[in-house]
C-alpha positions, 0 to 999 in steps of 0.5 A, spaced: 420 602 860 420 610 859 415 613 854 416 619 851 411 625 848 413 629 843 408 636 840 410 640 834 408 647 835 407 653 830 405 659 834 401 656 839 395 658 844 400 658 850 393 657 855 392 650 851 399 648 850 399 649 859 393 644 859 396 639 854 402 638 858 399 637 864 395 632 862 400 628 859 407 630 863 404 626 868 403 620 863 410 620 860 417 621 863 420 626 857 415 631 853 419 634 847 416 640 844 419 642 837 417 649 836 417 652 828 420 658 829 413 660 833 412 669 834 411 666 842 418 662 843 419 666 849 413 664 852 413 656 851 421 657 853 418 660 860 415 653 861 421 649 863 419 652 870 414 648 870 415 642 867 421 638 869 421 633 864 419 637 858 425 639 853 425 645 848 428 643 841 427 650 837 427 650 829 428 658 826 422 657 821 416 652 820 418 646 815 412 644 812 
């Protein structure tokens, strides 16, 4: 059985976001980040670098 973790993102802290996913890419096969329309794309984009099993889906604005 695979599990997943998906993290919704709207502008985040990219320090904290780093810490979360190296806590939990280790527990789960795939991380899904869905960013809404955050300022700081850029920088969680340069985080697949990092992380093999993380996939970005990338909304242009925040849906409420």
């Amino acid at each position: 059985m695979k599990i997943g973790c998906i993290i919704v993102t709207f502008n985040p802290d990219i320090k904290q976001l780093v810490r979360n996913l190296a806590s939990v890419s280790k527990q789960v096969s795939m991380v899904y980040i869905v960013d809404n329309g955050s300022y700081n794309y850029h920088n969680i984009t340069g985080l697949k670098k990092i992380y093999d099993n993380l996939k970005i889906i990338e909304l242009k604005k925040n849906l409420k």
